[in-house]
NUMAR-339988 format. One line per field, with one value per residue: residue in three letters; x, y, z of N, C-alpha, C in turn. Coordinates in steps of 0.2 Angstrom, whole numbers, plus 5000, padded with zeros to 4 digits. Layout:
REM residues N
donu = [ala ...]
nX = [X ...]
nY = [Y ...]
nZ = [Z ...]
caX = [X ...]
caY = [Y ...]
caZ = [Z ...]
cX = [X ...]
cY = [Y ...]
cZ = [Z ...]
//
This chain:
REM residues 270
donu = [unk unk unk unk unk unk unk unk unk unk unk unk unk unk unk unk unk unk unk unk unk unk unk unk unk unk unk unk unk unk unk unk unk unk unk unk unk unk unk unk unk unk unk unk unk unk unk unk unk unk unk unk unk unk unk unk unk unk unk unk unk unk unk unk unk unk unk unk unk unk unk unk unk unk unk unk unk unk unk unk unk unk unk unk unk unk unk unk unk unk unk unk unk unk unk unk unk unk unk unk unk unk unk unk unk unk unk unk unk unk unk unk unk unk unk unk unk unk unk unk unk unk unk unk unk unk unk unk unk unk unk unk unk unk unk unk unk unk unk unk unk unk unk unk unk unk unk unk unk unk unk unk unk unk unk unk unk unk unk unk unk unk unk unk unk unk unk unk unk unk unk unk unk unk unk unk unk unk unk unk unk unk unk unk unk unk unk unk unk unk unk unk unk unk unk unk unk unk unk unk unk unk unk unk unk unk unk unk unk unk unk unk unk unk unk unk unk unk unk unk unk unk unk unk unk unk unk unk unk unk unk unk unk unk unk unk unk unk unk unk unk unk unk unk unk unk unk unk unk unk unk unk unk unk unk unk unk unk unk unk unk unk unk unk unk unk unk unk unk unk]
nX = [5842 5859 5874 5886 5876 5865 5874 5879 5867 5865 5874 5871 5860 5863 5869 5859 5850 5844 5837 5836 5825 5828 5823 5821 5818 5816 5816 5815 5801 5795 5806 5798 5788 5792 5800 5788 5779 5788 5798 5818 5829 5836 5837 5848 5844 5852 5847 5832 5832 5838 5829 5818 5821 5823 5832 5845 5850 5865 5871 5870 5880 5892 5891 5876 5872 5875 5868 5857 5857 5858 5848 5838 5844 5841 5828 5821 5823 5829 5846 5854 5859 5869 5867 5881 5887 5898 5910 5911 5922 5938 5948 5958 5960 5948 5937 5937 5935 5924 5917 5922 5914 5900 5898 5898 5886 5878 5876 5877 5881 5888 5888 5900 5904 5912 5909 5914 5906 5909 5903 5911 5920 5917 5918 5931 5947 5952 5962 5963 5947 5949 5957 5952 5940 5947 5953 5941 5936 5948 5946 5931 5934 5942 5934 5921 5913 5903 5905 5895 5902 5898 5901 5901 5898 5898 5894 5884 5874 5879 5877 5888 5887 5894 5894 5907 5918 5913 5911 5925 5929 5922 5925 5940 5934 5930 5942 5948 5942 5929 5912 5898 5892 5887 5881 5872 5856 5856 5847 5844 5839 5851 5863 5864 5864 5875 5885 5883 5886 5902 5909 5911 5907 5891 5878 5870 5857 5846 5832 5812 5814 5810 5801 5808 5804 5808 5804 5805 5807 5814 5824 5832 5832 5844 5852 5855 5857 5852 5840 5837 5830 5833 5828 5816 5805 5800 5802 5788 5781 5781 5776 5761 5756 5761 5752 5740 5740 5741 5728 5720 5724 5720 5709 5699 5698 5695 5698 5707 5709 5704 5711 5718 5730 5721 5721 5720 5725 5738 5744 5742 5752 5762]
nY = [5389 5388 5378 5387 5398 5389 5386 5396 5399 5390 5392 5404 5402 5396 5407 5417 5425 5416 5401 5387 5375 5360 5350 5331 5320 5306 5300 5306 5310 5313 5325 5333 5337 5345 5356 5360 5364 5374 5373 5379 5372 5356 5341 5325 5308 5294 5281 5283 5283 5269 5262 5263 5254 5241 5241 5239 5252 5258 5250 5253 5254 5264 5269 5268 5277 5287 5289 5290 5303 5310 5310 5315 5328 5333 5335 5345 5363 5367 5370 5356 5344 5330 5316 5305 5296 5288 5291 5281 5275 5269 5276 5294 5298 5291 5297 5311 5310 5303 5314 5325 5316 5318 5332 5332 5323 5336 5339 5352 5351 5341 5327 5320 5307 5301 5287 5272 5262 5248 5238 5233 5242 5257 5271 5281 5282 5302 5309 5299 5304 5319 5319 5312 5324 5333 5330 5329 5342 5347 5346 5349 5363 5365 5363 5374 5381 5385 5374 5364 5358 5348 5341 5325 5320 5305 5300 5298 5293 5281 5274 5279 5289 5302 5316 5325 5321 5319 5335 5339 5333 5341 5349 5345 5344 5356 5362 5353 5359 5358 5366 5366 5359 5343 5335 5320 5313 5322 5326 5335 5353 5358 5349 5353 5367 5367 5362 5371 5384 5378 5376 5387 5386 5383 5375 5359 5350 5336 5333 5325 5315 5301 5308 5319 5337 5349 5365 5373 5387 5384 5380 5390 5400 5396 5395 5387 5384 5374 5363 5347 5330 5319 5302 5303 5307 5297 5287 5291 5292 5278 5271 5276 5270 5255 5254 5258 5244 5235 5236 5231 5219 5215 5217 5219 5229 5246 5260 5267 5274 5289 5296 5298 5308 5315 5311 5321 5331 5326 5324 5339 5346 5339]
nZ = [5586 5584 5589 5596 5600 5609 5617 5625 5629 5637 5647 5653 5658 5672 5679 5683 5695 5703 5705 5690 5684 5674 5667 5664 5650 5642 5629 5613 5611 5623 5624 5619 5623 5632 5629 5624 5635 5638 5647 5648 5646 5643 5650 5649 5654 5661 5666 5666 5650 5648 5654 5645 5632 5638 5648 5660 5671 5667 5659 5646 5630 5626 5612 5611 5617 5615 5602 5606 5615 5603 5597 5609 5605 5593 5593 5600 5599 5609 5622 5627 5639 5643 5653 5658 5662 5670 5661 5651 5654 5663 5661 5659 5644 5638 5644 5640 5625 5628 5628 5616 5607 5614 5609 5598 5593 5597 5608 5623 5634 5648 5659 5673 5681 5697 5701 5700 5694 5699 5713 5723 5724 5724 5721 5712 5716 5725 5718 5705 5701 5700 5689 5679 5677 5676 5661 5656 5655 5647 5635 5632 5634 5622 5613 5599 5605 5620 5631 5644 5658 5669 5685 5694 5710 5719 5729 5740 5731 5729 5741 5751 5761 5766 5770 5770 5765 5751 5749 5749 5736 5727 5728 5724 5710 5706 5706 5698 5684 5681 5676 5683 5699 5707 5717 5718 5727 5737 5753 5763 5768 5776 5774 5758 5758 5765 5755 5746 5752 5751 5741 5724 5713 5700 5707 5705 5709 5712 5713 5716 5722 5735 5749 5752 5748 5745 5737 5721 5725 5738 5734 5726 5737 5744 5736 5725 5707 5698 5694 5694 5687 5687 5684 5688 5680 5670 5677 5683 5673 5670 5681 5681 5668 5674 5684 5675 5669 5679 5682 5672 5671 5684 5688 5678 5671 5666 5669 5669 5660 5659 5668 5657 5645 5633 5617 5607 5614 5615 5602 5597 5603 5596]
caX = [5848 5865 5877 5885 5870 5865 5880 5879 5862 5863 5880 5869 5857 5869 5872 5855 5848 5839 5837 5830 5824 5830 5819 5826 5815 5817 5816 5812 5793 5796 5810 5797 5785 5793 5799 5779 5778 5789 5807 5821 5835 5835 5845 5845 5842 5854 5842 5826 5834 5839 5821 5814 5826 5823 5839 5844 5856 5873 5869 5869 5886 5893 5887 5869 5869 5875 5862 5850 5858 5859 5842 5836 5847 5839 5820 5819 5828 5834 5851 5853 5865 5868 5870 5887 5890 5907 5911 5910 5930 5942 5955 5956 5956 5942 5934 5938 5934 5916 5914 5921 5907 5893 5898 5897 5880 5873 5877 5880 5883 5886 5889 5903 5903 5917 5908 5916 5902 5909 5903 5914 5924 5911 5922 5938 5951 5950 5967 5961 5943 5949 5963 5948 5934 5951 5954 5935 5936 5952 5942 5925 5937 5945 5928 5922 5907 5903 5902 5895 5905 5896 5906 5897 5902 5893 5895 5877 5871 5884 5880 5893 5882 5898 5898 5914 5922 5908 5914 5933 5929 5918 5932 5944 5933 5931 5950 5951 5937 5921 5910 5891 5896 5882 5880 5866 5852 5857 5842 5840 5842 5856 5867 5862 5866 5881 5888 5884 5892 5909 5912 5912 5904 5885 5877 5864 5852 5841 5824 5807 5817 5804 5802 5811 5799 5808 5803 5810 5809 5817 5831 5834 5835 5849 5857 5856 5858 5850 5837 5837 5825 5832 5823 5809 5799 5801 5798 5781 5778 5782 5771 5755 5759 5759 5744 5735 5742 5741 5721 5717 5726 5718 5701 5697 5690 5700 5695 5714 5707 5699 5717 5725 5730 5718 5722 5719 5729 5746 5747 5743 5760 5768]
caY = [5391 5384 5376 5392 5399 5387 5383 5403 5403 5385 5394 5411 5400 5396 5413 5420 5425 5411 5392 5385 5369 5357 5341 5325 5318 5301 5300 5312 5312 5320 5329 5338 5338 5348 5361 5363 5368 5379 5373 5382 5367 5349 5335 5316 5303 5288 5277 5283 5280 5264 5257 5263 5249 5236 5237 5241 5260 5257 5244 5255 5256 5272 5270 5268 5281 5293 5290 5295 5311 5314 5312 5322 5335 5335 5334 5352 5369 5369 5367 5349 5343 5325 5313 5305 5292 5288 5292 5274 5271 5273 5283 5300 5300 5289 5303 5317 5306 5305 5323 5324 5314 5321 5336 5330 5322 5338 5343 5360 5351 5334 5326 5316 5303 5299 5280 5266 5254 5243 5235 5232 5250 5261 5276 5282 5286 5308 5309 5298 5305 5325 5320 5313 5328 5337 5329 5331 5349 5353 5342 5355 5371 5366 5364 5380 5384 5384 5365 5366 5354 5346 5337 5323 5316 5301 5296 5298 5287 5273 5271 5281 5297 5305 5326 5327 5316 5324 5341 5338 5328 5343 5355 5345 5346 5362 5366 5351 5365 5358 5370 5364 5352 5341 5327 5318 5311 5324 5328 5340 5358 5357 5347 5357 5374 5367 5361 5378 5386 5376 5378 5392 5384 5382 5369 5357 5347 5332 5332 5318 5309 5300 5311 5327 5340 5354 5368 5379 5395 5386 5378 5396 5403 5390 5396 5380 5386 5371 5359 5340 5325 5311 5297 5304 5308 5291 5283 5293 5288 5269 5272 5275 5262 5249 5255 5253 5235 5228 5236 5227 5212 5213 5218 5216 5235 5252 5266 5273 5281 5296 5301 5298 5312 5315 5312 5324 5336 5324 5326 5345 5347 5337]
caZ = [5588 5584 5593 5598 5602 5611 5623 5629 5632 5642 5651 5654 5665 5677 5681 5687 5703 5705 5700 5685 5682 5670 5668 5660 5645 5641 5623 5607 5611 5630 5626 5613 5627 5639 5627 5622 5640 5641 5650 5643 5644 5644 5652 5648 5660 5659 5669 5660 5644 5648 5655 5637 5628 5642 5652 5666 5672 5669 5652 5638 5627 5624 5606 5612 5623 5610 5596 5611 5615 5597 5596 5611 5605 5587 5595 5602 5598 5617 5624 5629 5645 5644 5659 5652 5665 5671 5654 5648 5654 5668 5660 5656 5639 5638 5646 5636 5618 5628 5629 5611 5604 5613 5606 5589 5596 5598 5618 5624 5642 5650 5667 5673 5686 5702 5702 5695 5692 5703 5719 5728 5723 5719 5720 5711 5722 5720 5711 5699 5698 5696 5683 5675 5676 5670 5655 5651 5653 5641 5630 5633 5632 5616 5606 5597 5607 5625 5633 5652 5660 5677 5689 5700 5717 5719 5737 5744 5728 5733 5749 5756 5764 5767 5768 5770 5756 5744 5747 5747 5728 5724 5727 5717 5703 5703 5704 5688 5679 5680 5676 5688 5702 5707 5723 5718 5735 5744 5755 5769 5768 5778 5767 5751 5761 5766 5749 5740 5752 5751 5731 5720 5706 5703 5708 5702 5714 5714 5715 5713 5726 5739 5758 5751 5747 5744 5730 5716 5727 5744 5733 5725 5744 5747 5732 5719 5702 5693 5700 5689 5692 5685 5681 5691 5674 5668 5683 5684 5666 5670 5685 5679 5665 5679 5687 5673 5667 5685 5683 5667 5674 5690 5688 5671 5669 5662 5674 5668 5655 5663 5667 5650 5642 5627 5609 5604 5615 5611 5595 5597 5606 5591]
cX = [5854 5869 5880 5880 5868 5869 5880 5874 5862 5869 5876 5864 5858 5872 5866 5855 5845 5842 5832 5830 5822 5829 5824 5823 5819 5818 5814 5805 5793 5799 5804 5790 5785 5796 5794 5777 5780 5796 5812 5828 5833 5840 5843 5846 5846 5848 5835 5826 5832 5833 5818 5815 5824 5832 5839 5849 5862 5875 5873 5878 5886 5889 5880 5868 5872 5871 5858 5850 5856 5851 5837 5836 5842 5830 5817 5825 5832 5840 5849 5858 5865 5870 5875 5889 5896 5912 5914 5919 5933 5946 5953 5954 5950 5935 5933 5938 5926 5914 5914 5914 5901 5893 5896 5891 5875 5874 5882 5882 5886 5889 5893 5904 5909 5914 5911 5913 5905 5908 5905 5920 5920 5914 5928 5942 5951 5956 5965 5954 5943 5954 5956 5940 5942 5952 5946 5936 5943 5949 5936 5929 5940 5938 5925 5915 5908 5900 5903 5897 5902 5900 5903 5899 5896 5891 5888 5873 5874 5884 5884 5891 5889 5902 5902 5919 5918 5909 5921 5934 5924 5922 5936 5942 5932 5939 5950 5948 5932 5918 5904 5897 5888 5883 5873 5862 5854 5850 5840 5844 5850 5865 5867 5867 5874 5888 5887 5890 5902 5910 5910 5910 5895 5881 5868 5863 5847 5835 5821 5812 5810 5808 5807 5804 5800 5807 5809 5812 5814 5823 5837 5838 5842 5855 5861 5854 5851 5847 5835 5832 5826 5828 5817 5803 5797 5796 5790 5778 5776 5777 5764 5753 5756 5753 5738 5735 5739 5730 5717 5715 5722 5709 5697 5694 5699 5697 5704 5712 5707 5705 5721 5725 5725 5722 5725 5726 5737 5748 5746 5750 5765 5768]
cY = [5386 5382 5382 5395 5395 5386 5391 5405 5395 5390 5399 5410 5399 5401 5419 5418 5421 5404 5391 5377 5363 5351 5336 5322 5311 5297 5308 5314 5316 5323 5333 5340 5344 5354 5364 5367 5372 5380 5377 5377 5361 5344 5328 5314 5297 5280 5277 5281 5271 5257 5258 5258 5243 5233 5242 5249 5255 5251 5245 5256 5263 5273 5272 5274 5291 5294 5291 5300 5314 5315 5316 5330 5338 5336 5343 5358 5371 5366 5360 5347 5334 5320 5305 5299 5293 5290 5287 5271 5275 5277 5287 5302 5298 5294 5309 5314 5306 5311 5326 5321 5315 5327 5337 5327 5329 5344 5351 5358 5341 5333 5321 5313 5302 5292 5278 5260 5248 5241 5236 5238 5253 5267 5277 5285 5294 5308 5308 5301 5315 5325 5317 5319 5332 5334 5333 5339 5351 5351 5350 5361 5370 5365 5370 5382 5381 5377 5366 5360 5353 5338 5333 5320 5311 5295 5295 5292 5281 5268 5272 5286 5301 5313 5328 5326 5321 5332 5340 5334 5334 5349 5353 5344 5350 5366 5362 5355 5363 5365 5371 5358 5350 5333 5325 5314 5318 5327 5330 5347 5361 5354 5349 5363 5371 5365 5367 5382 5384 5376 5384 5392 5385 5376 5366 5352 5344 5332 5326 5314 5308 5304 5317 5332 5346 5360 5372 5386 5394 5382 5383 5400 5401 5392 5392 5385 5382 5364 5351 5336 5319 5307 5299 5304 5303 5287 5286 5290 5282 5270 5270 5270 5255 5250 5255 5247 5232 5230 5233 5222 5210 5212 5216 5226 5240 5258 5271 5278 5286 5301 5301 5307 5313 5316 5316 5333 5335 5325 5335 5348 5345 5340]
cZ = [5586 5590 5599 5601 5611 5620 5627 5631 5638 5651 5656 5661 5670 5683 5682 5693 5706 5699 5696 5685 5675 5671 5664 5657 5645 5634 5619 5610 5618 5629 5623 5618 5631 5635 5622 5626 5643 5644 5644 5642 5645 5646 5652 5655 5658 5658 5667 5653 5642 5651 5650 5635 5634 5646 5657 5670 5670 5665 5649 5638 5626 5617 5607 5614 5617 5604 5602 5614 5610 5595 5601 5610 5598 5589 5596 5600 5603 5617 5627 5633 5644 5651 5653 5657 5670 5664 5651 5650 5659 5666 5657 5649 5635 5640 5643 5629 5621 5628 5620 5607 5607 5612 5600 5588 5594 5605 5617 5632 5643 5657 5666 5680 5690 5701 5696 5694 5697 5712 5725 5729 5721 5715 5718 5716 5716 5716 5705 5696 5695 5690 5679 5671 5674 5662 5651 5651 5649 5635 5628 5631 5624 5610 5604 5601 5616 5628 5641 5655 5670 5680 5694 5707 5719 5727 5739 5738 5729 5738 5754 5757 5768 5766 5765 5765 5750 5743 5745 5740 5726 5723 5722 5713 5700 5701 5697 5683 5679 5682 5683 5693 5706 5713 5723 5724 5737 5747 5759 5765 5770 5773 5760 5754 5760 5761 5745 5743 5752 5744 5729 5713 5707 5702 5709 5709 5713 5715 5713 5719 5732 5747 5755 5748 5748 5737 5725 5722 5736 5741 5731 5732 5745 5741 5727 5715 5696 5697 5694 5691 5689 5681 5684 5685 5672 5670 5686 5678 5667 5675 5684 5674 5667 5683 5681 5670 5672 5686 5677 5670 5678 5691 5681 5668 5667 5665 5671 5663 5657 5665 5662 5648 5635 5621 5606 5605 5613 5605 5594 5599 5601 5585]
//
């Protein structure tokens, strides 16, 4: 598929009667993974990226982080959504110049952050952070194919578990035009319900987080469009990794084998 292509059939998933689930691959060799098995879109991981390379979320240069969409995007024929951060800079058109280059990347989506990487302000005040999810979308409307513009409120990953805030920044993203609007942790049914019903947009949803344990079919009931997992793949991958390092390390023995993947079967996939 082409770009076009692409961006109408990422668009078109949005707008079933149900949720789909769109993993986050870490590199070329998973993205090519997970469109062997079957998924029909892809979205990056900042955070899974960024422990490939030996750094840590909220590292990578924009430059960096655009040779790794560009490569996701080139790995598989699937649409690709990228996580885009804050858009590497507080001002708006800094934001709308990162939408341009992951478009020129590759992207038929990407996600833009309310945090401001700082500490001790984590949060834009909302004025500033919808005049920024508006820049990114005249930026996304003015390119020649469809760019799914997702809008994040990022209160509950901050530290500030705050419903109320997070809807009232999820509305005015949607008035600035974000297309998906996305509160990343959120974790009861209750809070999920209660965010779908206060927008008009569709809304993507977290999963792999530790104590939630909710599915595709009771995220659907609830009426999420699009279900991500972050770094959870990653972090499964790294996972296993360390369990069998620390069983080398510790015992002296390789019992991990037994569950590696065969040989044989990974380069079938490739």
């Amino acid at each position: 598929m082409n770009q076009l292509e692409k961006g109408n059939a990422f668009r078109a998933l949005h707008h079933r009667d149900r949720a789909f689930i769109i993993p986050n691959p870490f590199d070329a060799g998973s993205a090519r993974i997970l469109a062997h098995l079957g998924f029909e879109a892809l979205a990056t991981t900042s955070a899974g990226y960024a422990f490939t390379v030996g750094q840590r979320d909220n590292t990578i240069s924009r430059e960096q982080m655009m040779l790794h969409v560009a490569a996701i995007a080139a790995a598989t024929p699937l649409p690709v959504s990228a996580d885009l951060e804050h858009g590497f800079g507080d001002d708006p058109d800094t934001v709308a110049e990162t939408i341009r280059l992951g478009a020129e990347a590759g992207l038929v989506g990407g996600s833009i952050e309310d945090s401001t990487k700082r500490p001790d302000d984590p949060l834009y005040e909302i004025e500033l952070a919808a005049d920024r999810i508006r820049a990114a979308a005249e930026a996304a409307r003015a390119l020649p194919f469809p760019f799914t513009l997702t809008a994040r409120a990022e209160n509950f990953l901050v530290g500030k578990p705050d419903l109320h805030d997070t809807i009232r920044r999820l509305q005015a993203y949607q008035e600035a035009g974000a297309d998906v609007l996305y509160a990343p942790a959120l974790k009861t049914r209750d809070d999920i319900a209660t965010v779908v019903r206060s927008v008009d947009r569709p809304v993507n949803v977290l999963m792999g987080l530790p104590d939630v344990r909710l599915s595709l079919s009771d995220l659907s009931a609830l009426g999420v469009k699009r279900i991500s997992v972050g770094s959870g793949l990653a972090r499964a991958a790294l996972g296993a990794f360390l369990r069998a390092a620390n069983e080398m390390r510790e015992h002296g023995t390789f019992t991990f084998a037994d569950d590696a993947v065969p040989y044989r079967d990974l380069s079938a996939m490739f």
